[in-house]
N, CA, C and O of each residue as an XYZ file, in Angstrom:
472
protein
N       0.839     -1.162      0.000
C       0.000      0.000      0.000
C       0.890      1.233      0.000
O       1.693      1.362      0.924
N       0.816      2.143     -0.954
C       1.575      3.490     -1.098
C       0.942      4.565      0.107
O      -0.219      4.539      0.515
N       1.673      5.205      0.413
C       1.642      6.285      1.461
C       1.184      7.478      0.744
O       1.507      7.750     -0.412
N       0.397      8.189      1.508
C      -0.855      9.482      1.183
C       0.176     10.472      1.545
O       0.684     10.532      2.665
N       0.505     11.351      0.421
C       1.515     12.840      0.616
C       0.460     13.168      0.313
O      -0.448     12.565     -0.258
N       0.606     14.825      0.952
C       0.216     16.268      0.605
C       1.034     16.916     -1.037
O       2.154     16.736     -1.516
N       0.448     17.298     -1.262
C       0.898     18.159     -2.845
C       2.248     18.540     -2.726
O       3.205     18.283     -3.457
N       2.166     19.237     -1.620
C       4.088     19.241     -1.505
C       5.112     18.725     -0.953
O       6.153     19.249     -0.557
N       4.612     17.225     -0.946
C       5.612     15.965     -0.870
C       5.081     15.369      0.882
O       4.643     14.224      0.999
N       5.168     16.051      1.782
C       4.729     15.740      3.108
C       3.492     14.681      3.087
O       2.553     14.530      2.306
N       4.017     13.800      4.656
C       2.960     13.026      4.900
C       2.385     13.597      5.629
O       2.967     14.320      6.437
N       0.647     13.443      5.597
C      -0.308     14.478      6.508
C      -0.437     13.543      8.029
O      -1.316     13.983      8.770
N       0.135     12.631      8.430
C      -0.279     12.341      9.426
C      -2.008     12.098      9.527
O      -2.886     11.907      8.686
N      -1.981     12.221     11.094
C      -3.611     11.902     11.508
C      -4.377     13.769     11.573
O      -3.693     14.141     12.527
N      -5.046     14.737     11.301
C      -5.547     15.475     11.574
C      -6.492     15.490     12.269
O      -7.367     14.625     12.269
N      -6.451     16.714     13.136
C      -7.790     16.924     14.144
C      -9.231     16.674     13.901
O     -10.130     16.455     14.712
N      -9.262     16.780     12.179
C     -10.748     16.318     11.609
C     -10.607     14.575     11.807
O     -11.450     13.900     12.398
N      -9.607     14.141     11.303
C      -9.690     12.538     11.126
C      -9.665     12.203     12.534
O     -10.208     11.099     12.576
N      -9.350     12.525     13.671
C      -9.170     11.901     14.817
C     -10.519     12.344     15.544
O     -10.761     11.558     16.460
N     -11.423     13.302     15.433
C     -12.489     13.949     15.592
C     -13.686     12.852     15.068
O     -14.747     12.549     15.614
N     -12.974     12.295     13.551
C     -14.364     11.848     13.062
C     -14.212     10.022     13.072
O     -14.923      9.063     12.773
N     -13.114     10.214     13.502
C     -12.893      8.422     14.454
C     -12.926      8.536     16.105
O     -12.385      7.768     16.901
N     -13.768      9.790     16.410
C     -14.069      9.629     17.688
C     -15.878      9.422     17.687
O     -16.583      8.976     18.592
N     -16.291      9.944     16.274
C     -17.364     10.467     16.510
C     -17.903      8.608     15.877
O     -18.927      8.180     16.410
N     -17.174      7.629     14.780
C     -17.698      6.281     14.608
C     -17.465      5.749     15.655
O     -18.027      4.654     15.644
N     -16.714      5.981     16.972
C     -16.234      4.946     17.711
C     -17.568      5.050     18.682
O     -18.143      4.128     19.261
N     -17.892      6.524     18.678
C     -19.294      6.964     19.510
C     -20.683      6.034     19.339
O     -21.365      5.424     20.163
N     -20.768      6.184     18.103
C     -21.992      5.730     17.369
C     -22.102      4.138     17.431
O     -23.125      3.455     17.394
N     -20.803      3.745     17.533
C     -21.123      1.927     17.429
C     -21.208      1.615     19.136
O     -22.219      1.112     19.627
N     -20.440      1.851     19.660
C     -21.067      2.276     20.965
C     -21.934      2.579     21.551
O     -22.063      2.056     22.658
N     -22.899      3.523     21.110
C     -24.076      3.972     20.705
C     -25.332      3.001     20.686
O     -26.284      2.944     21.464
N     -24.986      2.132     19.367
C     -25.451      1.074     19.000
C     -25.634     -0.324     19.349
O     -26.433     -1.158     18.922
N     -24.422     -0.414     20.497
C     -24.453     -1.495     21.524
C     -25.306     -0.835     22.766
O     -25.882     -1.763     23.334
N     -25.578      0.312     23.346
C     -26.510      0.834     24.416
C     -27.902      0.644     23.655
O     -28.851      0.415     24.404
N     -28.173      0.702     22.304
C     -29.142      0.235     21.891
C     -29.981     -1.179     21.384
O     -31.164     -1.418     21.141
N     -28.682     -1.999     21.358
C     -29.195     -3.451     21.151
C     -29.348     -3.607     23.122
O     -30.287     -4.200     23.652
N     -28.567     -3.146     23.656
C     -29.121     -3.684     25.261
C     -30.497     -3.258     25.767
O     -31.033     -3.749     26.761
N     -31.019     -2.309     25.006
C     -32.473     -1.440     25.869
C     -33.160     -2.206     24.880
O     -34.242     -2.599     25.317
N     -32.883     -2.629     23.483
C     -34.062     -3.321     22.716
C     -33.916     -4.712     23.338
O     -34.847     -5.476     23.083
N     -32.993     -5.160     24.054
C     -33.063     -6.593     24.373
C     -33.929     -6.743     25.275
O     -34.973     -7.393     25.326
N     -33.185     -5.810     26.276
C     -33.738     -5.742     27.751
C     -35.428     -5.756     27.544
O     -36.102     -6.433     28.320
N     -36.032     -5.030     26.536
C     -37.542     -4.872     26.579
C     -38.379     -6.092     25.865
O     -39.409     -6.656     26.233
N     -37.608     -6.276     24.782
C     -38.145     -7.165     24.554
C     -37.888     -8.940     24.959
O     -38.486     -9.957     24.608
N     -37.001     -8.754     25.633
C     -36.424    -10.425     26.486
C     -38.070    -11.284     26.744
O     -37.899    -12.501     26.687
N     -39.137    -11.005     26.931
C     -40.318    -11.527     27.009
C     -40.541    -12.466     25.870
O     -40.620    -13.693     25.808
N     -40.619    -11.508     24.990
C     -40.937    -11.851     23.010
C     -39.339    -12.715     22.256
O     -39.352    -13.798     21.670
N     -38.628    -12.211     22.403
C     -37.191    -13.004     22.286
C     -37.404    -14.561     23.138
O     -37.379    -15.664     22.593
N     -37.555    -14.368     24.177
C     -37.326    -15.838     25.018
C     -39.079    -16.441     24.315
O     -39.161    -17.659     24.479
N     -40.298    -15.878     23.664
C     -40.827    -16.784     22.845
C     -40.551    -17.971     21.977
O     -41.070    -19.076     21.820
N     -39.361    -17.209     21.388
C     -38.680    -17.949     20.201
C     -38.049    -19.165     20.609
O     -37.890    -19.406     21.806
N     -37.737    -19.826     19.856
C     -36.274    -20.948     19.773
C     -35.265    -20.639     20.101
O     -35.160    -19.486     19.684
N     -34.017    -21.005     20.809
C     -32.957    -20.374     20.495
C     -32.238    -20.113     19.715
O     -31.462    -19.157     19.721
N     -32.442    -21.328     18.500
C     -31.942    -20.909     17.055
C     -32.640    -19.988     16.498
O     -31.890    -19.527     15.638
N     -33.713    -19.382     16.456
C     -34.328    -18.397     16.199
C     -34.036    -16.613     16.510
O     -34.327    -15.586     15.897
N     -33.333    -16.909     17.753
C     -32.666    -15.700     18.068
C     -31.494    -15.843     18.072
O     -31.010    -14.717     17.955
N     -30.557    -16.733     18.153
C     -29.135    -16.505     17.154
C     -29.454    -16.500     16.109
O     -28.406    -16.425     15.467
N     -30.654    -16.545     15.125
C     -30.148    -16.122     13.938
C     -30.603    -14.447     13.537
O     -30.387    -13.726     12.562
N     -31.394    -14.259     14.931
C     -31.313    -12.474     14.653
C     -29.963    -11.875     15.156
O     -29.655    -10.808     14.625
N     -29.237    -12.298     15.944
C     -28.139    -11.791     16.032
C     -26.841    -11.876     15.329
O     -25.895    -11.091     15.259
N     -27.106    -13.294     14.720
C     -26.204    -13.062     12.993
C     -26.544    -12.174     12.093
O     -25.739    -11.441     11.519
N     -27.650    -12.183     11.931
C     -28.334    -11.424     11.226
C     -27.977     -9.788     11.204
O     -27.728     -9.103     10.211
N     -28.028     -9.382     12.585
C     -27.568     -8.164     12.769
C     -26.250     -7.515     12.607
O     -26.007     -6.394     12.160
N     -25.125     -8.778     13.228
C     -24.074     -8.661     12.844
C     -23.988     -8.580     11.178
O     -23.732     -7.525     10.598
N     -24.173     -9.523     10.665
C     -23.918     -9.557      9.181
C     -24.349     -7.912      8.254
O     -23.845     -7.324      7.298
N     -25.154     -7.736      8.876
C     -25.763     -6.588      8.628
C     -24.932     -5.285      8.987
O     -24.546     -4.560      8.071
N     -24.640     -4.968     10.369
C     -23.826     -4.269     10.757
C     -22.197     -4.098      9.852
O     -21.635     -3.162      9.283
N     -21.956     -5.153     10.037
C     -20.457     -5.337      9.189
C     -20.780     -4.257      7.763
O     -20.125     -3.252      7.486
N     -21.708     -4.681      7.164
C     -22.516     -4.278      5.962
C     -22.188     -2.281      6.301
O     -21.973     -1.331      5.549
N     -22.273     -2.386      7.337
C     -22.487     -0.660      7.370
C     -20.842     -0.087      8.010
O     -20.469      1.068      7.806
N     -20.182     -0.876      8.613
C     -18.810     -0.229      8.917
C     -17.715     -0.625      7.751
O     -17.976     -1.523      6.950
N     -16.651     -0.001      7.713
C     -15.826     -0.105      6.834
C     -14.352      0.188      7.388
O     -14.312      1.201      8.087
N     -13.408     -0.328      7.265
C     -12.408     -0.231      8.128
C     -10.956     -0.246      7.340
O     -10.588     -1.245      6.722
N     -10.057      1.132      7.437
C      -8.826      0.734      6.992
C      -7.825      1.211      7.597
O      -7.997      1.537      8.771
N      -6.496      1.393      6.985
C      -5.139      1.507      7.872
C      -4.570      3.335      8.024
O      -4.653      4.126      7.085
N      -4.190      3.577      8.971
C      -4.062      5.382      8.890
C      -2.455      5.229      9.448
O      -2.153      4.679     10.507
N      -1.881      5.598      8.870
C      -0.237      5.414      9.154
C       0.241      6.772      9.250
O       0.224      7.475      8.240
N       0.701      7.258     10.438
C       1.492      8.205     11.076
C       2.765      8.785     10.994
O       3.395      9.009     12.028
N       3.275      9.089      9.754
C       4.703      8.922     10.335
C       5.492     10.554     10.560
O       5.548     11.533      9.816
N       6.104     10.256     12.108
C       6.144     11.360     12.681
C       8.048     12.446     12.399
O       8.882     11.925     11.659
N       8.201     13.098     12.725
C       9.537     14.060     11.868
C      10.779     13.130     12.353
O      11.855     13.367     11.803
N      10.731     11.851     13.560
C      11.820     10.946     13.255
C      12.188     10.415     12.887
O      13.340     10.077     13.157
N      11.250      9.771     11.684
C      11.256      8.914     11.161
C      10.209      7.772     11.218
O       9.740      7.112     10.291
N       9.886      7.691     12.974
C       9.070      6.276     13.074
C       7.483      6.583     12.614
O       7.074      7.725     12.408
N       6.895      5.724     12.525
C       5.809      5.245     11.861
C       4.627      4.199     12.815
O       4.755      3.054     13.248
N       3.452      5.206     12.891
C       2.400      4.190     13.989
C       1.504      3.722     13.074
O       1.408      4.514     12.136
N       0.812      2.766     12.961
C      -0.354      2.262     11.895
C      -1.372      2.020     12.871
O      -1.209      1.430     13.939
N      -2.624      2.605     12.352
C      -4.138      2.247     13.226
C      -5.070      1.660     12.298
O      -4.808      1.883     11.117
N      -6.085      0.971     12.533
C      -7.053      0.630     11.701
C      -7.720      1.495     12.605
O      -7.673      1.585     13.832
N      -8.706      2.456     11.245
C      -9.729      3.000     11.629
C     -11.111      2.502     11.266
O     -11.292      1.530     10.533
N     -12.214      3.319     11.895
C     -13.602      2.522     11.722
C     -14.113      3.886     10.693
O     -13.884      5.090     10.810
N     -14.798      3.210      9.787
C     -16.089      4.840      9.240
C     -17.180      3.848      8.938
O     -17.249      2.720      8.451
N     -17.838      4.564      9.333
C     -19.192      4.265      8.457
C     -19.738      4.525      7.611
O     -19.417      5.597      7.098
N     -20.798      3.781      6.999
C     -21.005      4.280      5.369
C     -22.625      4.736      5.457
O     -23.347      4.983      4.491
N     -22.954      4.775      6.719
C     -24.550      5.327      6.774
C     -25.103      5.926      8.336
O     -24.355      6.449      9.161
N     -25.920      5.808      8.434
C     -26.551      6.614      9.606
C     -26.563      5.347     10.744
O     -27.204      4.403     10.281
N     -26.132      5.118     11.846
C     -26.425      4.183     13.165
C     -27.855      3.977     12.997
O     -28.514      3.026     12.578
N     -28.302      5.708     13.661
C     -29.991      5.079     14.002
C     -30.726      4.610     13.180
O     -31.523      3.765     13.587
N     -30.739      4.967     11.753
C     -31.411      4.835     10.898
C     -31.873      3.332     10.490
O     -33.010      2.933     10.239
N     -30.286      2.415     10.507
C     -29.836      0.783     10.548
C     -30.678      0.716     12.043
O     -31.874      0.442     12.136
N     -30.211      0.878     12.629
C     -30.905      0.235     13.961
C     -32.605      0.071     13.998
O     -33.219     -0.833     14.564
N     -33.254      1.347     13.138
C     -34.369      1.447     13.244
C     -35.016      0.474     12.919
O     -35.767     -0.303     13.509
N     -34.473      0.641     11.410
C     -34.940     -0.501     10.246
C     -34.703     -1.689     11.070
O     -35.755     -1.941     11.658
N     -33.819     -2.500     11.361
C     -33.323     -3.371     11.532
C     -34.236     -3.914     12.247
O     -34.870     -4.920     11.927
N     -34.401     -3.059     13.614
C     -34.912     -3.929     14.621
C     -36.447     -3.709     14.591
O     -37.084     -4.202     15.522
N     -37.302     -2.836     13.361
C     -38.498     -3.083     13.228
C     -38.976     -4.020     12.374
O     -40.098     -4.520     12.296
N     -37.873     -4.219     11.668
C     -38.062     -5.402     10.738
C     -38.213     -6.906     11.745
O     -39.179     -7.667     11.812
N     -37.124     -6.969     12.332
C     -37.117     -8.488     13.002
C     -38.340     -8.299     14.559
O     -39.096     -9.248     14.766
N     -38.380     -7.586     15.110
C     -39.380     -7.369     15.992
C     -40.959     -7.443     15.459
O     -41.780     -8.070     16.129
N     -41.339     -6.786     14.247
C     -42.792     -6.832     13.742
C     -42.444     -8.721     13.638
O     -43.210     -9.524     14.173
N     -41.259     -9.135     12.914
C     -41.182    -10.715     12.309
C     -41.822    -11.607     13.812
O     -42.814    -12.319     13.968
N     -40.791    -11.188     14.692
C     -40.860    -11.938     16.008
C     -42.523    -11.947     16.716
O     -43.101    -12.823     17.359
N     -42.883    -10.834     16.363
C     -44.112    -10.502     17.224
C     -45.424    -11.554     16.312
O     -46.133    -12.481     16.705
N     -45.263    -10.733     14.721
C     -46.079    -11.867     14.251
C     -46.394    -13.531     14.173
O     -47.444    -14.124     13.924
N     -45.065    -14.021     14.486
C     -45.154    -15.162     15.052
C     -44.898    -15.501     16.245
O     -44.593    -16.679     16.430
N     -44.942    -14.667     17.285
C     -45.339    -15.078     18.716
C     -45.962    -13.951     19.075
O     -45.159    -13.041     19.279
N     -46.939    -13.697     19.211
C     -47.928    -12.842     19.670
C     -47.704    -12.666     21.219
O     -47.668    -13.674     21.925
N     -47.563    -11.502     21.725
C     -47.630    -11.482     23.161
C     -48.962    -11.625     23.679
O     -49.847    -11.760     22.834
N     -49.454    -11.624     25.488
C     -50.763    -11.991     25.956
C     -51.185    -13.160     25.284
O     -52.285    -13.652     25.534
């Protein structure tokens, strides 16, 4: 993999925007785990309806899905001594809530229609 110069030969390092906006994906998937726990937590009633193969396969499901929305590559540092730090960073390619919404109204209407609560 070739190294990212600036126009006049310099490597740009990490900038305050790039470290800003790998604070702000690291937020959101984070985010997104406080939100699979409050959708669990509520619905654990309707979930424990199911099979258990039935709900590991919503949580493959989600994963597979998720993966689907992060994207991940290498940000290499190299600082005026010479040495060189490499990070994998996270971005995303869409909105958290938006996936989450969809996601979990999709498999929740699924779950509910075939186990009806009361």
């Amino acid at each position: 993999m070739g190294e990212v110069k600036h126009q006049n030969g310099r490597n740009p390092g990490i900038g305050k925007e790039a470290a800003m906006a790998l604070y702000i994906d690291i937020s959101a998937i984070a985010g997104q785990v406080r939100i699979i726990r409050a959708v669990t937590k509520r619905y654990v009633p309707l979930l424990q309806k199911g099979s258990g193969d039935y709900t590991e396969d919503i949580v493959n499901d989600f994963l597979i899905e998720l993966r689907g929305l992060i994207f991940s590559y290498k940000v290499t540092t190299i600082f005026a001594d010479g040495s060189r730090e490499t990070v994998r960073a996270l971005r995303l390619k869409g909105c958290v809530e938006d996936f989450a919404t969809t996601f979990w109204a999709r498999k929740l209407d699924c779950i509910h229609n075939q186990f009806p609560l009361g």
